[in-house]
C-alpha positions in Angstrom: 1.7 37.6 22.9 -0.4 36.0 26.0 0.9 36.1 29.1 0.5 32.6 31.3 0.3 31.8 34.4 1.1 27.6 35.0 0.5 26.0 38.5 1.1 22.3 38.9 -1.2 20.3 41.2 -0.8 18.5 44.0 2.7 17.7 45.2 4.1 20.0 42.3 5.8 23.1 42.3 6.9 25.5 39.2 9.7 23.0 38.1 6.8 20.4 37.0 6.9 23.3 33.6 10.6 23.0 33.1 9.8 21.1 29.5 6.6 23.4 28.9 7.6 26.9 29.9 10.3 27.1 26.7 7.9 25.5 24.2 5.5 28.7 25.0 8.3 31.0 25.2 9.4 30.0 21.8 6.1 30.6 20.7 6.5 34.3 21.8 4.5 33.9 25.1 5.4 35.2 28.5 5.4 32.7 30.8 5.3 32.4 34.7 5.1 29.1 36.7 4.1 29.5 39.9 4.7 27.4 42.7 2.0 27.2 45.6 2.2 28.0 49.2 3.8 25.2 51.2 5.3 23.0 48.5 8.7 22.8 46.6 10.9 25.6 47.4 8.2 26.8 49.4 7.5 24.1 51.6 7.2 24.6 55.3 5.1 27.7 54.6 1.5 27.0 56.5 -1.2 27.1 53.4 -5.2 26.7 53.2 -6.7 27.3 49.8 -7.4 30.7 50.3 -3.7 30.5 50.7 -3.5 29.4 46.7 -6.1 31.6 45.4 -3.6 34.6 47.1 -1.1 33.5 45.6 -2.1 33.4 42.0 -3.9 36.8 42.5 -0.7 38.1 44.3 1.6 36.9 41.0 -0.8 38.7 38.2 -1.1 41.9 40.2 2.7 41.8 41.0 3.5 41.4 38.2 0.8 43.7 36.6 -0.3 41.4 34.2 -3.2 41.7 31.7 -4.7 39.6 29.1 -3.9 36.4 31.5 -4.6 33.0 30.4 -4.5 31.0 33.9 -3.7 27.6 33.5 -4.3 25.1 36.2 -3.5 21.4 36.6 -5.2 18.7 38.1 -5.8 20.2 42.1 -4.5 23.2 41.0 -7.9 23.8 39.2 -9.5 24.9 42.4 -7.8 27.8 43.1 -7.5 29.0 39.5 -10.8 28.9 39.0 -11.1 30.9 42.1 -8.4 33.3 41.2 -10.1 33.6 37.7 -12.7 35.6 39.2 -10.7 37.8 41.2 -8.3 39.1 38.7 -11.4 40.6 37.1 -10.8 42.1 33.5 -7.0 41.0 33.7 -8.2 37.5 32.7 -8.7 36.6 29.3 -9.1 32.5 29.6 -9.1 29.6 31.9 -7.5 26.0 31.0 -8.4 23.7 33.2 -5.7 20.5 32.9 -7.1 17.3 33.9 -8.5 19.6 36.8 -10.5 19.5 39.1 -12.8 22.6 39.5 -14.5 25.0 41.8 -17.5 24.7 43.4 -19.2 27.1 45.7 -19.2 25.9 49.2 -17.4 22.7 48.8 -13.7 21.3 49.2 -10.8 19.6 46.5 -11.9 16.3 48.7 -15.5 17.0 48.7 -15.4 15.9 44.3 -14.5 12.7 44.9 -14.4 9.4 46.9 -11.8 10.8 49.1 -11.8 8.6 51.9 -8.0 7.5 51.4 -6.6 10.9 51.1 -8.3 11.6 54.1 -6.9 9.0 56.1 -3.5 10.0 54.3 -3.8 13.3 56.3 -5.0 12.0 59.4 -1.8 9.1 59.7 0.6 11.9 58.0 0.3 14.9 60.8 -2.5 16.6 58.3 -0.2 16.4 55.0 -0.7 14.3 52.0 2.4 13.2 50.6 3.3 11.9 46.9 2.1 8.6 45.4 3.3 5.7 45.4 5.4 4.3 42.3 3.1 2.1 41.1 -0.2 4.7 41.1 1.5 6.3 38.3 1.1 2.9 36.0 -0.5 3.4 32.9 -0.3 7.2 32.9 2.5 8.0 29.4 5.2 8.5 31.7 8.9 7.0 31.4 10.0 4.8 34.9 12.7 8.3 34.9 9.7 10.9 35.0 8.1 8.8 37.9 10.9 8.5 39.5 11.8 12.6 39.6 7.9 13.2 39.7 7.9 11.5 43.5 11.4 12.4 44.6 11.0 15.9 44.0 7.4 15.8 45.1 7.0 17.6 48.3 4.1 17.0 50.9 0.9 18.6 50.1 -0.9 20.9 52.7 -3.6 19.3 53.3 -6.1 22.3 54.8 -5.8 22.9 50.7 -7.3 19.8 50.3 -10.5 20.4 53.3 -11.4 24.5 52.9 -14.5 24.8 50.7 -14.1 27.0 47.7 -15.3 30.6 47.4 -17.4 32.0 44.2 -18.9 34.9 44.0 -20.2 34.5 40.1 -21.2 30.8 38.3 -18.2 29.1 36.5 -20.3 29.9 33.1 -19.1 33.1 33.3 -15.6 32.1 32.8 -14.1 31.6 29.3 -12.7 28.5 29.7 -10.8 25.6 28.1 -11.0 21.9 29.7 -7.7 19.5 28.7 -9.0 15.8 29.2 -6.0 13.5 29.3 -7.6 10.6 28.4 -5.7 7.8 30.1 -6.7 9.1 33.4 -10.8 8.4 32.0 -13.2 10.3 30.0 -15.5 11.8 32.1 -15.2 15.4 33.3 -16.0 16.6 37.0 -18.8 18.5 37.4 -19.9 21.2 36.8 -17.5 21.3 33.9 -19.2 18.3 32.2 -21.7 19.9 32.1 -20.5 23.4 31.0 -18.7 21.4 27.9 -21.8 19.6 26.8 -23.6 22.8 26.5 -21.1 24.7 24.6 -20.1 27.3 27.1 -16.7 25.6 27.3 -14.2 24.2 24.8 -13.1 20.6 25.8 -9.6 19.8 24.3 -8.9 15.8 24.4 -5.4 14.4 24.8 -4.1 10.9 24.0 -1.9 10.6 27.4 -2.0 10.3 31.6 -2.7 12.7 34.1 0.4 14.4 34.0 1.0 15.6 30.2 3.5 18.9 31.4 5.8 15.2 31.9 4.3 13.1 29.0 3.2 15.1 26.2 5.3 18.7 27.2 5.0 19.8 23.5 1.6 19.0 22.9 0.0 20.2 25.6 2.2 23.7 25.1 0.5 23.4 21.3 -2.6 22.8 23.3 -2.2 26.1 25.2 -1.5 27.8 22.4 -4.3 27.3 20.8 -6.3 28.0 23.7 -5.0 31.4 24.3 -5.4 32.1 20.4 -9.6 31.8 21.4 -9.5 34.0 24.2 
C-alpha cells in the first residue's frame, strides 16, 4: 500500500480528486487530498508559498505518514517539490502533473510569460481568480466539468504566485515522475526537461488537457499507480 498525498493547482481545492481519490483507494492506496491555504473551504485564510509548502509538510507529519508519494498538479508543483525535500526519508516519490516545478530563488510567475496573471493580481486586490470559459477550449473536458471547474474555483492567493522557492538540495535528488498531458503542449518546464532527458526522471505522457483529475480520472489514477509501484 502507498500512501498519497494529491494537491490540485491553482484555483483547486481537495474536491478537484473527488473522481481520483476512489480509483486509488480501490487499488488499496491511502489517499489524502489536500486543499491549500486560502482556497476552497479554506479561502479567506492569508497564504504565501511558504504557506503551501507548511501545509503539505504539516499533513504528512500529522498524519505520520511514511513511504509518501506526493503528487502535485500544475501550480501545485512548486510547493511539492519544496515539501519533497522537507519530509526527508518519509518521501518515497514525486509526480509532478502537468506541473510546474521548483527552482531555487525564483517564483510560480518567474517560469513563464506571466505578464497577464500579473496584471490579473494587480486589477483583482492581489488575487488571481479562475479562467475564463473559453481558456479551457481544447483541453478533454465536457462543457459540465468547465462549468463546475470555474464555479467552484475559488480565488488564488496570489503572494503564492510572487515568493521565490526555497531548495536546499538540486531537484535530481528527488525520485520523481513527470505526467505530460499532452494537449496542454509537449515541452516540459525546466529544469525537469532536462532531468527527463537525462534519465534521472521518468516522463509519463498522457493523451488529454491540463486537467486529467477532470478528463482522464481513471487513467491518470492507473498513472499514479504505476508510479508509486517504482518508488
Amino acid at each position: 500500500m502507498t500512501r498519497f498525498v494529491v494537491v490540485a493547482g491553482a484555483w483547486l481545492g481537495a474536491w478537484a480528486w473527488d473522481e481520483v481519490v476512489p480509483e486509488l483507494r480501490g487499488a488499496g492506496h491511502e489517499v489524502h487530498a489536500l486543499t491549500l491555504s486560502g482556497l476552497a473551504e479554506k479561502q479567506g485564510v492569508p497564504a504565501g508559498q511558504r504557506t503551501h509548502v507548511q501545509d503539505i509538510v504539516d499533513e504528512v507529519e500529522r498524519l505520520d505518514l511514511r513511504d509518501v508519494v506526493l503528487v502535485g498538479h500544475s501550480y501545485a508543483g512548486v510547493p511539492v517539490g519544496q515539501a519533497a525535500e522537507r519530509i526527508g526519508d518519509r518521501l518515497a516519490r514525486v509526480v509532478f502533473v502537468d506541473a510546474n516545478v521548483p527552482v531555487d530563488g525564483r517564483s510560480f510567475l518567474d517560469s513563464f510569460p506571466s505578464d497577464h496573471v500579473r496584471k490579473s493580481l494587480d486589477e483583482n486586490d492581489g488575487g488571481w481568480p479562475p479562467l475564463d470559459p473559453d481558456d479551457y477550449a481544447g483541453q478533454d473536458l465536457t462543457d459540465e466539468q468547465i462549468t463546475r471547474i470555474i464555479t467552484e474555483g475559488t480565488t488564488h492567493p496570489g503572494a503564492t504566485l510572487t515568493e521565490p522557492a526555497v531548495l536546499a538540495h538540486p531537484l535530481a535528488d528527488l525520485p520523481a515522475t513527470y505526467v505530460k498531458c499532452l494537449l496542454d503542449g509537449d515541452e516540459l518546464p525546466a529544469p525537469a526537461d532536462e532531468l527527463v532527458e537525462s534519465g534521472r526522471w521518468e516522463l509519463v505522457r498522457m493523451d488529454t488537457g491540463h486537467w486529467p483529475m477532470f478528463s482522464r480520472p481513471r487513467e491518470l489514477a492507473r498513472v499514479l499507480h504505476e508510479s508509486a509501484t517504482r518508488s
